[in-house]
C-alpha positions, 0 to 999 in steps of 0.5 A: 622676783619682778613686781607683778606691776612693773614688768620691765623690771627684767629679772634675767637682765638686758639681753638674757632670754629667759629660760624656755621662752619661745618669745623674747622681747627686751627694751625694743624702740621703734620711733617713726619721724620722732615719736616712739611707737614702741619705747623699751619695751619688754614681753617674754612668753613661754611656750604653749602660753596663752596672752592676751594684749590690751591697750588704747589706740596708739599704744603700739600693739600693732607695731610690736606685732610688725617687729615680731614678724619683720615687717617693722625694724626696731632701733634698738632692742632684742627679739628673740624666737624659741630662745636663740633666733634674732628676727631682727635679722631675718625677712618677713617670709624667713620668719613664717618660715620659722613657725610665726602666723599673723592673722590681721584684723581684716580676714585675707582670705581666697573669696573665689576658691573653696573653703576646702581649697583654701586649706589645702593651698595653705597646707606646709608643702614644697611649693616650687613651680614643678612641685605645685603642678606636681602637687596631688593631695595625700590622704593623711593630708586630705584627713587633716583638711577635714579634721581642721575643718571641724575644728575651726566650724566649717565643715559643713561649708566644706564646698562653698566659695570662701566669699559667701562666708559671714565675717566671722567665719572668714576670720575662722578660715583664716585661722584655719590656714594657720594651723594648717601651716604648722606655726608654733606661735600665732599672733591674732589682731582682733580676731572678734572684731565686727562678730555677732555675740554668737561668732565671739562665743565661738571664737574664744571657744576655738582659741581655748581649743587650740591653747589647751593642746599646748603645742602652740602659743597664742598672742591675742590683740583685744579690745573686747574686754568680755571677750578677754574675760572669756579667755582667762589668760594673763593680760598684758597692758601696752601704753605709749610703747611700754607695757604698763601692767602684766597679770589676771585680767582682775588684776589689771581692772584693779590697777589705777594706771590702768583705769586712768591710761584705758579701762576710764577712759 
């Protein structure tokens, strides 16, 4: 077994995904005009798993994320989804298609539609020219717009412009149109940045909602560490492109290259 505080040491060996992951990263480097934005690095996740990612700025948590979902190229290295597909084969849409959402840091949103109409564009259809002006909402699909909205906390915003929403409810619409898509693996940049203590309450609450029923695994990129206390998952520690600690958010709090590299700083 690996020692808990170096997690490259990869005890399925170069290029042998493990076992039942629905993430494999092994030794991906990414270098834009010479410096390595990412720099052998290694992540495996299981499925239905809970992580969270922290690190200082630059230690390449948003380009592992461009890797995941296409946006960014690797030089080297594998990434794998649900054990046996190369992303780095596949386009940006190929990849959602697969079951892969990314909720930025910034909501993206529809301001001038409805909450409601948000959900029910993002709902998993066929959305070809014809079908769209064909598109009439089912009831089960009607049922499940309504069952999300309580879920993510806006029901009773049902009606109202999604540009009216605070900031924090933006972010929940956004994660809202996710589910609504059936993504099997949601990666969530900040999702808490610039929330008030009650909409950060609120959040974790949802996140731990939708990683408790276990058909879903949850990336989430923090720099709240309160917030990262409040999800109680495994913390991965990113540094120069590399991870630098794996385990309990304890764990890595009690790491001396952790506190030099981030929590001293």
């Amino acid at each position: 077994m690996a020692d808990e505080s170096n997690p490259q040491d990869d005890p399925h060996g170069p290029g042998v995904p493990a076992a039942g992951s629905i993430l494999y990263l092994d030794g991906v480097t990414v270098s834009f005009d010479g410096f390595k934005a990412l720099n052998n690095l290694s992540l495996v996740l299981e499925p239905g798993e809970l992580r969270t990612i922290v690190g200082p700025n630059g230690a390449g948590k948003t380009t592992m994320m461009d890797v995941i979902t296409g946006k960014t190229r690797p030089d080297s290295g594998d990434v794998l989804f649900d054990q046996q597909v190369d992303l780095t084969r596949l386009e940006e849409s190929a990849i959602a298609n697969l079951g892969i959402g990314r909720k930025f840091q910034k909501p993206t949103v529809f301001e001038h539609l409805s909450v409601f109409d948000n959900l029910e564009l993002a709902l998993k259809a066929e959305r070809g020219a014809f079908a769209t002006l064909m598109f009439l909402l089912k009831g089960e699909q009607r049922d499940r717009i309504q069952a999300t909205l309580g879920r993510i906390g806006l029901a009773d915003k049902s009606g109202q412009l999604a540009g009216a929403l605070s900031h924090g409810q933006k972010q929940w619409l956004e994660i809202g149109m996710l589910l609504m898509q059936d993504q099997r693996l949601l990666l969530l940049d900040e999702p808490v940045a610039g929330m008030t203590d009650a909409e950060t309450e609120a959040t974790a609450a949802l996140i731990l909602d939708l990683a408790r029923d276990g058909t879903r695994s949850l990336v989430v990129v923090e720099h709240d560490m309160e917030f990262v206390r409040a999800l109680g998952a495994k913390v991965t520690v990113l540094h120069e492109g590399s991870v630098l600690a794996e385990g309990s958010l304890e764990t890595i709090q009690a790491d001396a290259k952790v506190v030099e590299v981030y929590l001293g700083r």
